[in-house]
C-alpha positions as CSV (number, residue, x, y, z in Angstrom):
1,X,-49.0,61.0,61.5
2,X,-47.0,57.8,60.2
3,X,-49.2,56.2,62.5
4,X,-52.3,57.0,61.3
5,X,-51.0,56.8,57.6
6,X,-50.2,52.7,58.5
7,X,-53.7,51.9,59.8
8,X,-55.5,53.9,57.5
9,X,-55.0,51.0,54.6
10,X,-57.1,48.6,56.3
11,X,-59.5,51.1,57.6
12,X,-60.1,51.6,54.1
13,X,-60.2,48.2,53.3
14,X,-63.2,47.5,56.2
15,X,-65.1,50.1,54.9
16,X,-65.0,49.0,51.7
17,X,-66.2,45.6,52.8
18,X,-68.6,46.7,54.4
19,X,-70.2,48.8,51.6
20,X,-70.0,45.4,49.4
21,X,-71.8,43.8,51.2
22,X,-74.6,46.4,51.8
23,X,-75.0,46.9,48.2
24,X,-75.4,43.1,47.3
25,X,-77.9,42.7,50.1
26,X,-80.3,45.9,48.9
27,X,-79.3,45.3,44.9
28,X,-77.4,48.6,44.6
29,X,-74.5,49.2,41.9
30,X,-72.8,52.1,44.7
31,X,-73.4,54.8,47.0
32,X,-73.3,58.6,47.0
33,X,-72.6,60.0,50.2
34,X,-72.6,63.8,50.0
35,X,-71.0,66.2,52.6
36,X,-73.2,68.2,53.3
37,X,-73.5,72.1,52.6
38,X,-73.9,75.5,54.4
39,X,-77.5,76.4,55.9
40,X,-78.3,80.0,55.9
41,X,-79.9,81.4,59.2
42,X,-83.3,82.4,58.3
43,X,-83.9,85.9,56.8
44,X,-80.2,86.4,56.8
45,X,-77.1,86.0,54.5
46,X,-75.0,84.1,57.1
47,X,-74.7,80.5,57.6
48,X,-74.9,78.2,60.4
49,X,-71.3,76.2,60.8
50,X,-71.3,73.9,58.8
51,X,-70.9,70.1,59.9
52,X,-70.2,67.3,57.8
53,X,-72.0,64.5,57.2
54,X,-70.6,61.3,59.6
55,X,-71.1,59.1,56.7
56,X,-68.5,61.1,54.9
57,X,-66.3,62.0,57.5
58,X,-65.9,58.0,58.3
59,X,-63.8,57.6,54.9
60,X,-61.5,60.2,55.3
61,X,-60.9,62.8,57.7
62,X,-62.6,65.8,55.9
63,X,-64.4,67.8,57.9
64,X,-64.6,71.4,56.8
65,X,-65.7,71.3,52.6
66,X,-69.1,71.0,51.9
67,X,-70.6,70.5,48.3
68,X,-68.3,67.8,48.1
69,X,-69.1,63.6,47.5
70,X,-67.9,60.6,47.3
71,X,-68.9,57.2,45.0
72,X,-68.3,54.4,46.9
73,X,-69.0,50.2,45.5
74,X,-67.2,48.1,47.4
75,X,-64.9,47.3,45.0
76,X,-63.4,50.1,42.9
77,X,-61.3,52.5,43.8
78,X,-63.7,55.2,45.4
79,X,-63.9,58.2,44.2
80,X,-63.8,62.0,45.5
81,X,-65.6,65.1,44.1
82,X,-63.6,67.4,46.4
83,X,-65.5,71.5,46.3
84,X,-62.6,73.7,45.5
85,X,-63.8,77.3,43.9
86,X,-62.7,80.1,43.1
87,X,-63.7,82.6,45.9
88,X,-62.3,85.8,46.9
89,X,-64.8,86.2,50.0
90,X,-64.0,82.9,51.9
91,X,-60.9,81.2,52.3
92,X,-60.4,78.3,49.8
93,X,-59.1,74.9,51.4
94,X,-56.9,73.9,48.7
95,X,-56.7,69.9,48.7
96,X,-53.2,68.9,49.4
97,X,-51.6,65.5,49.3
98,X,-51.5,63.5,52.1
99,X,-51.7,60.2,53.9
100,X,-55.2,59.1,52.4
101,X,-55.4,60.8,49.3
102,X,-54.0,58.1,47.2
103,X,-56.7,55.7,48.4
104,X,-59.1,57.7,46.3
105,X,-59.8,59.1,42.5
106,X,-60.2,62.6,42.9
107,X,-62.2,65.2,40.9
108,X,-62.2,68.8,41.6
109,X,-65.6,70.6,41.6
110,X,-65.5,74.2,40.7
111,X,-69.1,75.7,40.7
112,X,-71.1,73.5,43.0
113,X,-73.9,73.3,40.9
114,X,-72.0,71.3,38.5
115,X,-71.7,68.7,40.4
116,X,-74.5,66.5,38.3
117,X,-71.7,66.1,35.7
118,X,-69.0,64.2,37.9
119,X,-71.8,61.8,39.4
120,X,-73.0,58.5,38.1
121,X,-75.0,59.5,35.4
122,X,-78.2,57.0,35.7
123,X,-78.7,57.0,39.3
124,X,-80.9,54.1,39.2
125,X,-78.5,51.7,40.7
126,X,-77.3,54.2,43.3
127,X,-78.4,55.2,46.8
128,X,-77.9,59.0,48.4
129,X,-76.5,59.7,51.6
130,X,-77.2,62.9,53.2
131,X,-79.0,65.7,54.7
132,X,-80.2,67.8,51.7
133,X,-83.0,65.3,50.3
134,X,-84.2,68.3,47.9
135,X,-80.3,68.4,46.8
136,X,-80.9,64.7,46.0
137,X,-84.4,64.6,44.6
138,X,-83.5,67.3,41.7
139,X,-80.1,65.2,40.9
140,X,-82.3,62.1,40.2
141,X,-82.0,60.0,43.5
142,X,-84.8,57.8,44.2
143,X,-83.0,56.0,46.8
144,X,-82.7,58.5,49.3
145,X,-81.2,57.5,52.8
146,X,-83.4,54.2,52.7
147,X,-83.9,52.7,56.3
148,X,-81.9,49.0,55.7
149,X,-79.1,50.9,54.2
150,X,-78.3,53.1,56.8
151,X,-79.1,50.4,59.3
152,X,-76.3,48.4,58.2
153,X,-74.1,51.1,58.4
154,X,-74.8,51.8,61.5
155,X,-74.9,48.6,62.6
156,X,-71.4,48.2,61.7
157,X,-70.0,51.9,62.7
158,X,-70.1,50.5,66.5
159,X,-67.2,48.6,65.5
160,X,-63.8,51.0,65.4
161,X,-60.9,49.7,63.0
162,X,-57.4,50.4,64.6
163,X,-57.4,53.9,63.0
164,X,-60.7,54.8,64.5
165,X,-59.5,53.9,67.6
166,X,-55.8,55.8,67.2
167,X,-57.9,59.1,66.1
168,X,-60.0,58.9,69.6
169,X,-56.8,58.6,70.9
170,X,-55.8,61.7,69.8
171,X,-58.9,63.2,70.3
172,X,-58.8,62.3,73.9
173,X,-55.5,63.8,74.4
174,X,-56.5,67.4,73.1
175,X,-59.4,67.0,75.7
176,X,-57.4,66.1,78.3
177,X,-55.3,69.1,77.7
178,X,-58.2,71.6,77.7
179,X,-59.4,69.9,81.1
180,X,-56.0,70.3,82.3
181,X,-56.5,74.2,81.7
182,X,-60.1,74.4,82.9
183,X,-59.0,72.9,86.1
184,X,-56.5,75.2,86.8
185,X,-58.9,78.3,86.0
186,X,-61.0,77.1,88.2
187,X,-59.0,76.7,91.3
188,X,-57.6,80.4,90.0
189,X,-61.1,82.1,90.9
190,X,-62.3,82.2,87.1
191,X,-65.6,82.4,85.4
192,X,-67.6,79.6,83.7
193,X,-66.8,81.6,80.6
194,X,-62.7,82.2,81.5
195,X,-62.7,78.6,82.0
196,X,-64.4,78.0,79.0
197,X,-62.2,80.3,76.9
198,X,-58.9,78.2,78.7
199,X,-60.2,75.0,77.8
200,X,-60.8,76.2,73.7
201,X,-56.9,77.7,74.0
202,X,-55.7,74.6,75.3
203,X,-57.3,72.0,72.6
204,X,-56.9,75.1,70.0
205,X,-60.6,74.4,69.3
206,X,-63.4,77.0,68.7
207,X,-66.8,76.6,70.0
208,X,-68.0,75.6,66.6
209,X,-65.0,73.2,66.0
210,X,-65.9,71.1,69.8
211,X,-67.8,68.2,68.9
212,X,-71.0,69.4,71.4
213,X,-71.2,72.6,73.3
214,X,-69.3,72.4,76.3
215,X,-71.1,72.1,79.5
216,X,-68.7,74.4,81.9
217,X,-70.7,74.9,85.2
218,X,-69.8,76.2,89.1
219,X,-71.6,75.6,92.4
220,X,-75.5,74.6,91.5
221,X,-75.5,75.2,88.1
222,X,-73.7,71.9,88.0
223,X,-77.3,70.2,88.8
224,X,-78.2,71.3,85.0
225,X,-77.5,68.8,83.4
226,X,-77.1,70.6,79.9
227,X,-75.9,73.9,81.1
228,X,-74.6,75.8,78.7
229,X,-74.8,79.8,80.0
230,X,-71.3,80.4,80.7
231,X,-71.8,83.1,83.5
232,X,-69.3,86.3,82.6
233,X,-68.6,87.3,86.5
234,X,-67.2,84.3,88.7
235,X,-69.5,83.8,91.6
236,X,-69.0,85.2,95.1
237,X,-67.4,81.6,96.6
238,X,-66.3,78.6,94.5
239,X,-67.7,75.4,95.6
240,X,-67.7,73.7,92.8
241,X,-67.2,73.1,89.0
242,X,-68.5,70.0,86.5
243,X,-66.7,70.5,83.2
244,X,-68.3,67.8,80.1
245,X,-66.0,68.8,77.4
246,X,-65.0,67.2,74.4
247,X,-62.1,67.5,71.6
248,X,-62.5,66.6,67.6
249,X,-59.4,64.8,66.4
250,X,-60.1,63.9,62.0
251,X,-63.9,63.8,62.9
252,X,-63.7,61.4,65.8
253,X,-65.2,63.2,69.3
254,X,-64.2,62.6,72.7
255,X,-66.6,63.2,75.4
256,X,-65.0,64.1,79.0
257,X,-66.0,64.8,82.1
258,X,-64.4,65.7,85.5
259,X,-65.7,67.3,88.9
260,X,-64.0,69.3,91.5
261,X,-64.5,71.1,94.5
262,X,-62.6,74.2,95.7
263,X,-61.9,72.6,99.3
264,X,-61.5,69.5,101.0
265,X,-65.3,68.7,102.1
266,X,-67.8,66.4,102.0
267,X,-69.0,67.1,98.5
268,X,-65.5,66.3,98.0
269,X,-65.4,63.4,99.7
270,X,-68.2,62.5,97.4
271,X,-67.0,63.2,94.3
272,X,-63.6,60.4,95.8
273,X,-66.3,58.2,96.2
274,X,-68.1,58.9,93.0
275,X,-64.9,58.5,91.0
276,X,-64.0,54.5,92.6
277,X,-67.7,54.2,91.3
278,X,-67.0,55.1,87.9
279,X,-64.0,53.1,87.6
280,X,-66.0,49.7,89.0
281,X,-68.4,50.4,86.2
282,X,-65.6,51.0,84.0
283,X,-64.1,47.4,85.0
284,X,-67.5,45.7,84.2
285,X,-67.6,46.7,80.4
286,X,-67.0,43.0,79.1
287,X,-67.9,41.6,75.7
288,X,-71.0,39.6,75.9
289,X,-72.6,41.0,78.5
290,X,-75.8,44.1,78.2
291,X,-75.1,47.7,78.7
292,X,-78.1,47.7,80.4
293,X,-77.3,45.2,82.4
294,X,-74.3,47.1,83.3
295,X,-76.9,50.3,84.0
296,X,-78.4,49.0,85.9
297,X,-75.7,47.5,88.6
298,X,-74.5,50.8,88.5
299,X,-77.6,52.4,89.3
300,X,-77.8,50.0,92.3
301,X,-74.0,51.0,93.4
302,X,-74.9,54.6,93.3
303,X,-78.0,53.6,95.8
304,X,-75.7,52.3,97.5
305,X,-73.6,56.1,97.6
306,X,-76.8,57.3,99.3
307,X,-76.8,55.6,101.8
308,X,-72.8,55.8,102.8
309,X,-73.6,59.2,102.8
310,X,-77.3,59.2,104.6
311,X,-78.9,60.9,102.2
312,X,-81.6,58.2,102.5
313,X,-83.2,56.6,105.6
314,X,-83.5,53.4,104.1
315,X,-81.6,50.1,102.3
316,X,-80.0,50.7,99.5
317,X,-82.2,47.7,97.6
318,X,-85.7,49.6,99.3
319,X,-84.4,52.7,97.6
320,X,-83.4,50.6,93.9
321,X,-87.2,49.2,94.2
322,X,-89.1,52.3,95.1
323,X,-87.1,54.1,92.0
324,X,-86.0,57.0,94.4
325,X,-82.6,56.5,93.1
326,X,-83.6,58.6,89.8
327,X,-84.0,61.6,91.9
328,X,-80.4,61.5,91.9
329,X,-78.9,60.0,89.2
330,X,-82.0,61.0,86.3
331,X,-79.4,59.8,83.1
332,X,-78.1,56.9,81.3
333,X,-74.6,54.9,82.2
334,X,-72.8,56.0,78.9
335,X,-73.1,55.9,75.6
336,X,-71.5,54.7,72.3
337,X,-68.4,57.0,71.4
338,X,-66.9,58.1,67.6
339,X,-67.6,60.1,64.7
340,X,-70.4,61.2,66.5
341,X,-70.6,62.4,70.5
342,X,-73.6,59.8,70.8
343,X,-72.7,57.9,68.0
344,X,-75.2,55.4,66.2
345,X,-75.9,52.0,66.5
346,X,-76.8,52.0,70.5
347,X,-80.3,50.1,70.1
348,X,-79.4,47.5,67.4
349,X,-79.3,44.1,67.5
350,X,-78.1,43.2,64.3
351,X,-77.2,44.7,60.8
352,X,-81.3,44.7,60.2
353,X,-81.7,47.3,63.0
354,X,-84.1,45.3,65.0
355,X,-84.5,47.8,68.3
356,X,-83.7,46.6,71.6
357,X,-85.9,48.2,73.9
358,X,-84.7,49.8,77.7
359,X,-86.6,48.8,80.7
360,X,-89.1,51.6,81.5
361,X,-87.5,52.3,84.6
362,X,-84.2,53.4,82.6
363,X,-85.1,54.9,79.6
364,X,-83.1,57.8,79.4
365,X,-80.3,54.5,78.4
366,X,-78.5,55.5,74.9
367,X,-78.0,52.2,74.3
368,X,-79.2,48.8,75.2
369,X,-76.8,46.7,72.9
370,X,-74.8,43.6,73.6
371,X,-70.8,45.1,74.6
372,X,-68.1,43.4,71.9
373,X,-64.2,44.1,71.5
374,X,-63.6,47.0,68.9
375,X,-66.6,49.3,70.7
376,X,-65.9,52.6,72.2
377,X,-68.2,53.8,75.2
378,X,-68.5,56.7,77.5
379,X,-69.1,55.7,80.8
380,X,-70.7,58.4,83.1
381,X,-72.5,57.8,86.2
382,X,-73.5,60.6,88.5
383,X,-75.1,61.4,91.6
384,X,-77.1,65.3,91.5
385,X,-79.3,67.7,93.8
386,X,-81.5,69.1,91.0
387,X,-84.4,71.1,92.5
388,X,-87.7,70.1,90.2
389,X,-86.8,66.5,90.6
390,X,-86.1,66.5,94.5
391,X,-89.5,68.7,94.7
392,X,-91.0,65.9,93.3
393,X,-89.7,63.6,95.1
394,X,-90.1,65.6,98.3
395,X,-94.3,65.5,97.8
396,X,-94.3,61.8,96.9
397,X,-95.5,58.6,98.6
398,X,-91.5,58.3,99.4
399,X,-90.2,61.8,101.0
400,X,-89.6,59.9,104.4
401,X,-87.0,57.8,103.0
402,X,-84.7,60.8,102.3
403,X,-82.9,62.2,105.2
404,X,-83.6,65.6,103.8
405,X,-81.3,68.0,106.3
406,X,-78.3,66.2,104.5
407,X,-79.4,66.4,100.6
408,X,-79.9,69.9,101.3
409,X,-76.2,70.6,102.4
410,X,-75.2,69.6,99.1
411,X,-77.7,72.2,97.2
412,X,-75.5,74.6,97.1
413,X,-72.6,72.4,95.2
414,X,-75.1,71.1,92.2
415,X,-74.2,67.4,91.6
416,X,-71.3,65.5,90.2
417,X,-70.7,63.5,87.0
418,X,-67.4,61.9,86.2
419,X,-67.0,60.6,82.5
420,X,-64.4,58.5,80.7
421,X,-63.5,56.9,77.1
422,X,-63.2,53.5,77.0
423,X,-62.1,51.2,74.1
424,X,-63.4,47.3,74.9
425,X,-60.6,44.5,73.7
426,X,-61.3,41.5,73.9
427,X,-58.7,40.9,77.0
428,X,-59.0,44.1,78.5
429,X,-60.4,47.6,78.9
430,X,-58.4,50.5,77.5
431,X,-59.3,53.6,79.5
432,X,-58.0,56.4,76.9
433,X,-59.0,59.3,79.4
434,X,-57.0,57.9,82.8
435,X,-54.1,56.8,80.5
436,X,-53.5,60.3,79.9
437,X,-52.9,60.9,83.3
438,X,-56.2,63.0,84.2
439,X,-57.7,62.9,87.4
């Protein structure tokens, strides 16, 4: 923690910077981010977990209390309107002191409907950020999550201070330790939902506390590329497993994912080749150049996978300009990575948010901005045998440029996606996932 507690100073600091400068550029005296509250399930008097607000979370690593703010101007010391009642049906979080707390004035709110006393009382001057709109509305906000506001802030969240990047650190470490576990269940016979239940023991995570649901999936349910069914019985043979999992560490996600197979084959002689893949796209993150550009040399590599392995009857450039290579890999490169598992800022060019559009060919991209030092990205090719898109591909114009006795070996072992964390310097790549030893 004495780590965290040195960088957390000038974490502060940026943020505060940054709000500055928002508010003299949209004439705003502060800002009013609120955490968030519960949301009841429809006809019911249970609530849906609750997750905090990322604009929140980015100040200070809250991330269970909701009905509680902060007032934020750039300047002052900001201040906290932490939600501490008196309940005997839930358990309380009692605010404690720790690293951060003495960066901030704090107020303790009782009755959360009393929270109009400890806010700025003409609102005029301030802005709301938040999900609850109607919350905002009846305190008196008429600035309400306004469009150049949040695209400032978002602009700038692509850019991780020294603590963001230590608590991805962290995250990635409890990750790395629940794929450690899931590995080991799998080449132990288990279920997709044994493995899942060794991966939550092993990052001490519930399913509600993982920052996405976790994708845990054996033999040709790996082809789904959201799977998240979690079969009870293991299957009859274990081919293979794809495990995208991730790990919350203070708010900040990581996003990992490995494949295996359960013997020495060709699918996993694939997944060898798959992973020196990853790792040349990995080496080609460098500040100045397009993550689209970077896409889309990957996309081109993987082309030329399919060939190596004669899944297509053509050149690898034939296959790149007939677009048969989206049969196979139907997804993005990677993505931005922090307080959010596809976190914001991905299609901005500058602090006005003016979009940067993906080619039409690749526009399942989830981002198309410039790389700089100070980013985080997931990077995530893959290389798949899902059904509906090979059908397609199968009645096309194109079917006799896939050899098809050889993609159809491989049904039966899904697809493969292999997925790490990278923080861009400006001299080097720092690959948080493969310094922690996974493989």
């Amino acid at each position: 923690m004495n780590k965290l507690a040195s960088l957390y100073p000038a974490h502060i600091a940026e943020l505060q910077v940054r709000v500055k400068n928002v508010l003299a550029r949209e004439n705003l005296q502060g800002l009013v981010i609120h955490s968030g509250q519960e949301m009841k399930i429809f006809l019911d008097d249970m609530g849906y977990p609750f997750k905090v607000n990322p604009h929140f979370k980015h100040w200070l690593p809250l991330v269970d209390v909701p009905n509680s703010w902060l007032i934020v101007n750039g300047e002052d010391k900001p201040t906290l309107v932490y939600y501490q009642p008196v309940d005997f049906w839930h358990k309380v979080i009692q605010l404690t002191d720790s690293y951060w707390t003495e960066f901030f004035d704090i107020k303790l709110l009782a009755k959360a409907s009393d929270v109009d006393q400890l806010l700025p009382y003409d609102k005029k001057g301030y802005a709301y950020i938040g999900a609850h709109v109607e919350v905002a509305q009846a305190l008196g906000f008429a600035n309400i999550n306004s469009e150049p506001l949040l695209n400032y802030l978002h602009f700038h969240r692509a850019y991780k201070t020294e603590y963001e990047q230590e608590c991805l650190r962290r995250s990635n470490a409890s990750a790395v330790a629940g794929h450690q576990a899931a590995k080991q269940a799998f080449f132990d016979g288990a279920s997709e939902y044994d493995i899942q239940q060794a991966y939550l023991k092993a990052t001490q995570h519930t399913e509600s506390e993982t920052p996405y649901g976790n994708i845990v999936a054996l033999n040709k349910n790996t082809s789904i590329l959201h799977y998240t069914a979690l079969d009870r019985e293991a299957p009859e043979v274990h081919r293979s497993f794809l495990i995208d999992a991730g790990a919350n560490y203070h708010g900040y996600a990581s996003d990992i994912t490995r494949t295996y197979a359960f013997k020495r084959d060709k699918f996993a002689e694939l997944i060898a080749r798959m992973d020196k893949l990853m790792l040349q796209a990995v080496d080609g993150l460098k500040p100045g150049k397009s993550y689209v550009d970077l896409h889309i040399e990957t996309y081109s590599e993987i082309a030329k996978v399919l060939s190596e392995f004669q899944f297509i009857n053509v050149s690898p450039a034939d296959a790149v300009e007939a677009g048969i290579v989206s049969t196979f890999f139907p997804h993005g490169l990677g993505h931005h990575l922090g307080l959010q598992t596809h976190d914001v800022g991905g299609f901005m060019a500058d602090e006005r948010g003016t979009h940067v559009e993906t080619p039409k060919e690749h526009c399942f991209l989830r981002t198309s901005r410039v790389i700089e030092s100070n980013q985080v990205f997931t990077v995530e090719p893959g290389l798949y045998f899902i059904d509906s898109l090979l059908a397609e591909l199968k009645q096309s114009s194109h079917s006799s440029m896939v050899n098809w006795a050889n993609v159809d070996e491989m049904r039966p072992f899904g697809g493969i996606r292999i997925e790490d964390n990278i923080i861009v310097h400006q001299s080097h790549n720092e690959n948080m996932t493969r310094d922690l030893a996974l493989t």
